[in-house]
Structures are given as structure tokens and as C-alpha cells.
C-alpha positions as CSV (number, residue, x, y, z in Angstrom):
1,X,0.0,0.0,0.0
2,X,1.4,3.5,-1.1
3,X,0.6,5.5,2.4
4,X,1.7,8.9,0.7
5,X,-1.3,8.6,-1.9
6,X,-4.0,7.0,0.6
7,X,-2.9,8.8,3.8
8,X,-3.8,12.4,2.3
9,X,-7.1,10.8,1.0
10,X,-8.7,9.2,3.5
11,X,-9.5,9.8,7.2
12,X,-7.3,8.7,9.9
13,X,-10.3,6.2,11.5
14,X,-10.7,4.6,7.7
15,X,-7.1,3.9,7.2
16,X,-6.8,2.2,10.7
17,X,-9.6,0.0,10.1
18,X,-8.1,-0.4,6.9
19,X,-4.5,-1.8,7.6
20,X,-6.1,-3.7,10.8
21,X,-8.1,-6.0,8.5
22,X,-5.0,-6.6,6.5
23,X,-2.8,-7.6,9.5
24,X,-1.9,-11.4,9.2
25,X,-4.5,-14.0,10.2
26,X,-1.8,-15.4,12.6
27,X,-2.1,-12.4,14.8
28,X,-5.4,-12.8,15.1
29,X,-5.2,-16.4,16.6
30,X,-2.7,-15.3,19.2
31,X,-5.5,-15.3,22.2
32,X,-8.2,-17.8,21.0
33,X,-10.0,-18.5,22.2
34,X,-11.9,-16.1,24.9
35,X,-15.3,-16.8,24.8
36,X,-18.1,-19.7,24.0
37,X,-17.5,-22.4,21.3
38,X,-20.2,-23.9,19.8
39,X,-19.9,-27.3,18.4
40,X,-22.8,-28.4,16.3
41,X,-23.3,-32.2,16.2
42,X,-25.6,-33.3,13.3
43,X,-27.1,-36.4,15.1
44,X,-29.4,-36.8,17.5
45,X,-28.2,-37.3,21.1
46,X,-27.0,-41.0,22.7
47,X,-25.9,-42.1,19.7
48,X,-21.9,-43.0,19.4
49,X,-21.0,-40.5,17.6
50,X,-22.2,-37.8,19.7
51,X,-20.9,-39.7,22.7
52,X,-17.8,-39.8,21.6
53,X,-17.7,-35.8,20.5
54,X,-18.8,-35.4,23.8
55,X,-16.1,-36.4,25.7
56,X,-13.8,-34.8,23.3
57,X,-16.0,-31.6,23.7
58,X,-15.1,-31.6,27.6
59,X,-11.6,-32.6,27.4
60,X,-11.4,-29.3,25.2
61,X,-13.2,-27.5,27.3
62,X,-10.5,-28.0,30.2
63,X,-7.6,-27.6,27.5
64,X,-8.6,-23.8,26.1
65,X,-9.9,-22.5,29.7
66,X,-13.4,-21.4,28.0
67,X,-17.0,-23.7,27.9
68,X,-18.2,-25.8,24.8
69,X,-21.6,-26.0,24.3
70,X,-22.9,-28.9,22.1
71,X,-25.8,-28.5,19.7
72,X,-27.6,-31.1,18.5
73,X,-28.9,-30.3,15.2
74,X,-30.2,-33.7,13.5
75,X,-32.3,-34.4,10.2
76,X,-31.9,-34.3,6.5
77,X,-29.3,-36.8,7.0
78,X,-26.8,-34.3,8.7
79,X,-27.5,-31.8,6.3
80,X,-29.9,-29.7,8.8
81,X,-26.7,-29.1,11.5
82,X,-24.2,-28.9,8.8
83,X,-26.3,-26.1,6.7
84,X,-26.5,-24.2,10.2
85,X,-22.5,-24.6,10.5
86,X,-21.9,-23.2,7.2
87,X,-23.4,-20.5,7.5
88,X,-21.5,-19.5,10.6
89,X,-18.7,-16.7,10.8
90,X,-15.2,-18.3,10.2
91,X,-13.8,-17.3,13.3
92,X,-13.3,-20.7,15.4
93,X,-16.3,-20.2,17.2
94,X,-18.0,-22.5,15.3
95,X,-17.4,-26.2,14.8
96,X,-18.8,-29.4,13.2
97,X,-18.3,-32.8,13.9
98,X,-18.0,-34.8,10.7
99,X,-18.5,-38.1,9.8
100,X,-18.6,-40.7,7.0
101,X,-22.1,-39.7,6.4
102,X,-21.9,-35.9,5.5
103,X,-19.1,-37.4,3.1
104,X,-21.6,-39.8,1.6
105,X,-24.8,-37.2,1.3
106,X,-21.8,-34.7,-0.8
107,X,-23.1,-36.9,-3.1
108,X,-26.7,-38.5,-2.7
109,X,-28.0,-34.4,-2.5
110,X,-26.3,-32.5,-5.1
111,X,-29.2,-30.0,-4.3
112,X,-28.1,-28.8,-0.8
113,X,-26.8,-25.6,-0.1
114,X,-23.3,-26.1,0.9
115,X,-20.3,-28.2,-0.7
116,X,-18.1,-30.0,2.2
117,X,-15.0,-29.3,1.3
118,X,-15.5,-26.2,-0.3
119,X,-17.4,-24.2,2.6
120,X,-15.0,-26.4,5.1
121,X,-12.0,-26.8,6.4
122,X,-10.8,-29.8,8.2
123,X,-9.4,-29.8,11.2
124,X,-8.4,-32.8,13.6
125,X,-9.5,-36.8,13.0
126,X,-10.8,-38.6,16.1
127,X,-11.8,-41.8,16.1
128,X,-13.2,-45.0,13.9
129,X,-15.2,-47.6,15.2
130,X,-15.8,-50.6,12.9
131,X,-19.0,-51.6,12.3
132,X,-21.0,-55.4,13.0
133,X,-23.2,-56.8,10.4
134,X,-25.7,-58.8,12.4
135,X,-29.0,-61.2,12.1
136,X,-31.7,-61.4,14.0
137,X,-31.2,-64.2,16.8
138,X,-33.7,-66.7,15.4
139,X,-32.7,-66.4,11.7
140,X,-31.2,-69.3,9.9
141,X,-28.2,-67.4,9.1
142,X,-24.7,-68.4,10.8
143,X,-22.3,-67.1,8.5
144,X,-21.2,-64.8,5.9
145,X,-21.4,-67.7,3.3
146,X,-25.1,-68.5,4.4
147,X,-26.1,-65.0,4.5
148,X,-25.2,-64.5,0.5
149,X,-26.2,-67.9,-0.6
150,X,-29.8,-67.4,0.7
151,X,-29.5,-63.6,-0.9
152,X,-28.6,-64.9,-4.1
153,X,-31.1,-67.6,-3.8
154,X,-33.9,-65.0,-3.2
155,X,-33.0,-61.9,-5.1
156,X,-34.7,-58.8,-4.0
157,X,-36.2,-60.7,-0.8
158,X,-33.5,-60.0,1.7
159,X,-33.4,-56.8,3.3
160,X,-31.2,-54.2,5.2
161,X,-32.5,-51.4,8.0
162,X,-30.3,-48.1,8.6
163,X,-30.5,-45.2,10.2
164,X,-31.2,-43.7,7.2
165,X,-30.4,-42.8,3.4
166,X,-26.6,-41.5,3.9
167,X,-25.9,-42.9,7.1
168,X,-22.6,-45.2,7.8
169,X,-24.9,-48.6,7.8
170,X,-26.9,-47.6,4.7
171,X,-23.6,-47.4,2.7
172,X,-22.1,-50.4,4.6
173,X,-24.7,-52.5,3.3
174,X,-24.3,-50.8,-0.7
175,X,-20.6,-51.8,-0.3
176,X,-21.5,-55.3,0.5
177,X,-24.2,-55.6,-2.3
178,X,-21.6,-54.0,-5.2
179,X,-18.8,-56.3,-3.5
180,X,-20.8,-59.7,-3.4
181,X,-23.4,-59.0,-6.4
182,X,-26.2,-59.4,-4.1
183,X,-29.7,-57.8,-4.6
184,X,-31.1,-57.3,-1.1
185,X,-33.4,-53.9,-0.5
186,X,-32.7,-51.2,1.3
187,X,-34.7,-50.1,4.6
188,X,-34.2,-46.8,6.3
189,X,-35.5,-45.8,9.6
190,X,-35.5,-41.9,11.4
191,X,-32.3,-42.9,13.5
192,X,-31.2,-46.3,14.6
193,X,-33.4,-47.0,17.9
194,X,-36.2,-48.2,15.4
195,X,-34.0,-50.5,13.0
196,X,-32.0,-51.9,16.3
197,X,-36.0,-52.7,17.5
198,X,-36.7,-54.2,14.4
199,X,-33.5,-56.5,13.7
200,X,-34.2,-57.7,17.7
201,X,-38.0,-58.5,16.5
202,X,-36.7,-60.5,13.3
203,X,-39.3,-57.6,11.4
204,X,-36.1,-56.9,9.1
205,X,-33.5,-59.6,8.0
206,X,-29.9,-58.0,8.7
207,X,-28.4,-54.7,9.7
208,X,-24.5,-53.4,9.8
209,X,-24.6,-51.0,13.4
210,X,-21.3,-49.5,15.3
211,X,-19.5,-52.6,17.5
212,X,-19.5,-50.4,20.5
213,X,-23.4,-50.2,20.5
214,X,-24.6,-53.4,19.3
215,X,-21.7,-55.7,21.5
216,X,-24.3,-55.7,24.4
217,X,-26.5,-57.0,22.4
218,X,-24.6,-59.7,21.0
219,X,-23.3,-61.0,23.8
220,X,-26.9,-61.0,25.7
221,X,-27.5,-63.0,22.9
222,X,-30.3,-60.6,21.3
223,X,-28.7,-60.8,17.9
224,X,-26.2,-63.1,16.0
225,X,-23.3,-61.2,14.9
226,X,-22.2,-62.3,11.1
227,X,-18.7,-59.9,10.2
228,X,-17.2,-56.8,11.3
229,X,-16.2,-54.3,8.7
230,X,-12.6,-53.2,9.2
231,X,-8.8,-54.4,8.1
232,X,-8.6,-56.9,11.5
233,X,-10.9,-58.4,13.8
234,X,-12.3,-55.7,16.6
235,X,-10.8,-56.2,19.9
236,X,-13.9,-56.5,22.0
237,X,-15.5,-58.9,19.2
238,X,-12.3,-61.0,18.6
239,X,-14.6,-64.5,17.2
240,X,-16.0,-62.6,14.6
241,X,-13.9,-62.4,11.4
242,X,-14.2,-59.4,8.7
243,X,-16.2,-59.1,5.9
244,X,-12.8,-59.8,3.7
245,X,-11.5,-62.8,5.7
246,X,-15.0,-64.1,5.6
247,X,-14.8,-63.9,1.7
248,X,-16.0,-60.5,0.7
249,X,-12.3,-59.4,-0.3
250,X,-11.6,-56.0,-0.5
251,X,-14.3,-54.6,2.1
252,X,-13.8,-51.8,4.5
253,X,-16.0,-49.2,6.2
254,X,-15.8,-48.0,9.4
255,X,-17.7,-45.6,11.5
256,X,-15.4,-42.1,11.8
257,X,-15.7,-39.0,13.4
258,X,-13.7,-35.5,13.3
259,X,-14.1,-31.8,13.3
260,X,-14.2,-29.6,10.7
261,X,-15.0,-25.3,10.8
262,X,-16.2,-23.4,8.1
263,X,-14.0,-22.1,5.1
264,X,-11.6,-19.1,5.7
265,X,-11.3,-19.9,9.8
266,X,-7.4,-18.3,10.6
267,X,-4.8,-21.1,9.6
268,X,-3.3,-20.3,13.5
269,X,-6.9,-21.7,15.2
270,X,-7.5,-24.6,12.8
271,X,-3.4,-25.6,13.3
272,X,-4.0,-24.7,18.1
273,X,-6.9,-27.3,17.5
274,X,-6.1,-29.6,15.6
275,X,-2.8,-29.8,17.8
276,X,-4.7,-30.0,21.2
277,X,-7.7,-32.4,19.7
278,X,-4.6,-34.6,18.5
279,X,-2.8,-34.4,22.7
280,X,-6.3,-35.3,24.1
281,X,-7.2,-38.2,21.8
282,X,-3.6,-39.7,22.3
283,X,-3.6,-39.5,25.8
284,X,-3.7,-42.7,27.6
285,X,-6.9,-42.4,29.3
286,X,-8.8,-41.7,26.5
287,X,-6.8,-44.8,24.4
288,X,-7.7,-47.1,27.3
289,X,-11.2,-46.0,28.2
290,X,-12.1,-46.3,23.8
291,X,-10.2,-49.9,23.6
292,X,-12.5,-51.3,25.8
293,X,-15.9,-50.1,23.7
294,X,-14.0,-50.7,20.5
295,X,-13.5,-47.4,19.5
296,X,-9.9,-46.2,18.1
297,X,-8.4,-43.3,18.3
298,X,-7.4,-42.1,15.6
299,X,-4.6,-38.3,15.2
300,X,-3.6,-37.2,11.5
301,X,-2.1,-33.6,11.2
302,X,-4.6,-31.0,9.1
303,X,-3.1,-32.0,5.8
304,X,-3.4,-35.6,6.6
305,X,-7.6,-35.4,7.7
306,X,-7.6,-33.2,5.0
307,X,-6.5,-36.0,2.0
308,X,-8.3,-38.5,4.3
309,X,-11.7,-36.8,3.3
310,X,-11.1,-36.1,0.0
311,X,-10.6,-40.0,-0.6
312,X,-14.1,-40.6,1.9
313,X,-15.7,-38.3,-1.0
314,X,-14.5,-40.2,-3.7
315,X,-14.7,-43.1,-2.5
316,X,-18.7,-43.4,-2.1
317,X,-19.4,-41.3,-4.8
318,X,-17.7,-44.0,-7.5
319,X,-20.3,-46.7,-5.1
320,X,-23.5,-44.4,-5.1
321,X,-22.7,-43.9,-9.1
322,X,-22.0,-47.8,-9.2
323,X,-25.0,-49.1,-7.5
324,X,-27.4,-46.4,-9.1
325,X,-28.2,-44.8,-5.7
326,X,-31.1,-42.4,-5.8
327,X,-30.5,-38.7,-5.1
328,X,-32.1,-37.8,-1.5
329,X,-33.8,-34.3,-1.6
């Protein structure tokens, strides 16, 4: 800026203002944060991914000196909360917890208002959970093998509940159907409480749900666990192989959560969180107290989470396109 030109032409006040809002973003970081942070969480309450923001929420809480106050803003699968975070100032005052499903509706509702990772910016990873694909206790199913032999004996009889179009198990259960050439339908439900009802009852055939919430159930004997979804057997299911060792190669989906703020937030407050998100979900408590309800935590520097969502985008976008997936509005 040529001060001798601008100085004579504008008012003192103006020019202040002026060279304040061109001072580096850095500077602006320097005492974040001093007041109330809002974290919305696009799920309804109880259900493990808000528990598990939850916990992280309060650790943060004690780490930055100032409160957090969760929102829960579910519907639309997640696009109801995540609309409301995008159109929040990019100050750091606003988060969103992000999940597998916000990367999956990027695709199934070209319509929305917002793009992810255009009107976002990543910020810290935090955990993965892999998911169970069980039966209902009664059902004549025992094992991976029986469950697609009677699927491909009875095309388009079998079905699958979620928690809805979007949602980690609906996409689970696309990824088994493209990966096994099955034709089993789809059933979604308003949240899981009615499909976990319903697989219990034996009113739906199968249903993929987050180990940490359905292990009760399986070991009170209230369902028949069939696979689990990730790279190795969970911990707290270890006589239950995966999808892939049980012969649907290549399968893997797990149930993740992060953080993400919306687009221009100061490179200084994205870089303080994700570094103090990363310190709390390394710390040995919280490794010890998620290892024993299958959870894992999971730290990846900005650029990392960053790369690790653009691949989540991709990656069910090629499926939805593969498997014909109807747009949700």
C-alpha cells in the first residue's frame, strides 16, 4: 500500500480500520479463544458419535480455559446441522463434527446448499469404530457364506435397516451388495433406535450398526453377529472375522468421526486445535477407556484429515454412481 497517496485521501479512522483488516490472520489467533465455542453435532443425542464428541468436547473445554456448548442439530441426514455450520462466521467459534455420512450425502443431495469441502475446512480426526453386520437371533443365518447364498437364492427378498439414506450402515450395506453382487433392499428408519427394534424382532433380515453399541447386544444373545467391517478383527468382538477374511475381499468401512469449521477460519486456530484435539485423543486415558468399547483413536495432522476426506468423498461417490443410488432431496 502507497501510504503517501491514501494517507492524504482518507480519514485517519478509515485507514486504521483499513491496515487492521489486513494484519496477518496469525495475529489474530494469538489469544483464542476467549469466549463460548459452539460445536454443532448433526445427530441426535446418545448415539456413538455424539458420545464420543462429547467427551472430546469436555476434554477441550478444560484444555482452552473457555466452555463448549454442544448443539444437536439432526435431520436431512446431517444436512440440517451442517447447513446451520456453514453459514456461521469463520472465526473458530463455530465447529462441526464430521462423519462418514456428510461425506456420503456430498453426493446423494447435489441439491443442498453447501459443498463439504469447499465451505469447510478440516481440522483434527478422532476416532473410527468398525462396524457389526448382524442377524436377528432366530434367523437361519450363521455365517457370511449362508447369509449370500440365501440372498442370491432370493433376489430382492433380503433386506437391510439403517439409520437412514446416507448414514454409515446404509452405505455399509451398498458396499457389500456392489462387493458380493447381491440384490437385497434397502430399509431406512429416522435414527437407529427403530432398526436396532426391528432387527431384535426379526421384522427386518440384517443390519451393519457401530460394535460399540450393538456388542451388548450380541453378547446378551439378542442378535447373531455375522462380520465386522474393518482391516482386523475388533478387539472387543475377537470370534467374529471381517467381511474380507470371511470372503468378501476387498471390504472396508468403518464408523469415523472429526471436526471440521467453516472455510476461511485463521490457519493459526485450525493448526491450536487440531494440535490440542490430536494431545487429548492420544492421551492414555482416553486410548484405554475407547479400547475397551471398540473405538480407536485415531490423530492425523490438518493436511493428513484433509486427504483422508477427500478419498471418503470419492470413495462413495464411485459406489452411489455404481450401485445407481437415488439422489435424496
Amino acid at each position: 500500500m502507497n501510504c503517501s497517496l491514501v494517507c492524504r485521501a482518507w480519514p485517519l479512522a478509515v485507514l486504521s480500520a483499513v491496515i487492521a483488516s489486513l494484519a496477518p490472520l496469525s495475529a489474530r489467533a494469538d489469544d483464542y479463544p476467549t469466549r463460548t465455542i459452539r460445536m454443532i453435532v448433526p445427530f441426535g443425542a446418545g448415539g456413538p458419535t455424539d458420545v464420543f464428541t462429547r467427551v472430546i468436547g469436555e476434554e477441550l473445554r478444560k484444555a482452552l480455559g473457555q466452555p463448549i456448548v454442544m448443539e444437536n442439530r439432526p435431520g436431512a441426514g446431517t444436512i440440517i446441522g451442517t447447513t446451520e455450520a456453514a453459514k456461521s462466521a469463520p472465526d473458530g467459534y463455530t465447529l462441526l463434527m464430521i462423519s462418514a455420512t456428510q461425506t456420503t450425502v456430498e453426493t446423494l443431495n447435489p441439491n443442498k446448499s453447501y459443498k463439504l469441502m469447499r465451505d469447510f475446512v478440516p481440522i483434527a480426526s478422532l476416532m473410527n469404530s468398525e462396524l457389526v453386520l448382524v442377524v436377528p437371533e432366530r434367523s437361519p443365518v450363521n455365517t457370511l457364506q449362508d447369509l449370500i447364498a440365501l440372498a442370491k437364492a432370493k433376489p430382492g427378498v433380503l433386506n437391510y435397516g439403517s439409520s437412514g439414506p446416507g448414514s454409515n450402515y446404509h452405505m455399509a450395506g451398498e458396499l457389500v451388495k456392489n462387493l458380493a453382487g447381491l440384490d437385497i433392499v434397502h430399509v431406512p428408519y429416522k435414527g437407529s433406535t427403530g432398526a436396532r427394534a426391528d432387527i431384535i424382532s426379526g421384522q427386518i433380515d440384517m443390519m451393519f450398526d457401530s460394535v460399540p453399541t450393538m456388542a451388548p447386544m450380541i453378547q446378551a444373545g439378542l442378535v447373531r453377529a455375522i462380520a465386522t467391517t474393518g482391516k482386523k478383527r475388533s478387539a472387543i468382538l475377537p470370534d467374529v472375522p471381517t467381511l474380507d477374511e470371511a470372503g468378501v475381499k476387498g471390504f472396508q468401512a468403518t464408523l469415523w468421526v472429526g471436526f471440521m469449521a467453516p472455510a476461511g477460519t485463521p490457519p493459526a486456530i485450525v493448526e491450536k486445535l487440531n494440535s490440542e484435539i490430536s494431545r487429548i485423543v492420544s492421551s492414555p486415558a482416553i486410548k484405554k477407556a475407547w479400547d475397551e468399547q471398540g473405538a480407536n483413536p485415531i490423530t492425523m495432522t490438518q493436511p493428513q484429515f484433509k486427504a483422508f476426506m477427500d478419498a471418503e468423498v470419492e470413495k462413495w461417490a464411485k459406489l452411489i454412481k455404481a450401485n445407481n443410488i437415488a439422489p435424496i432431496n
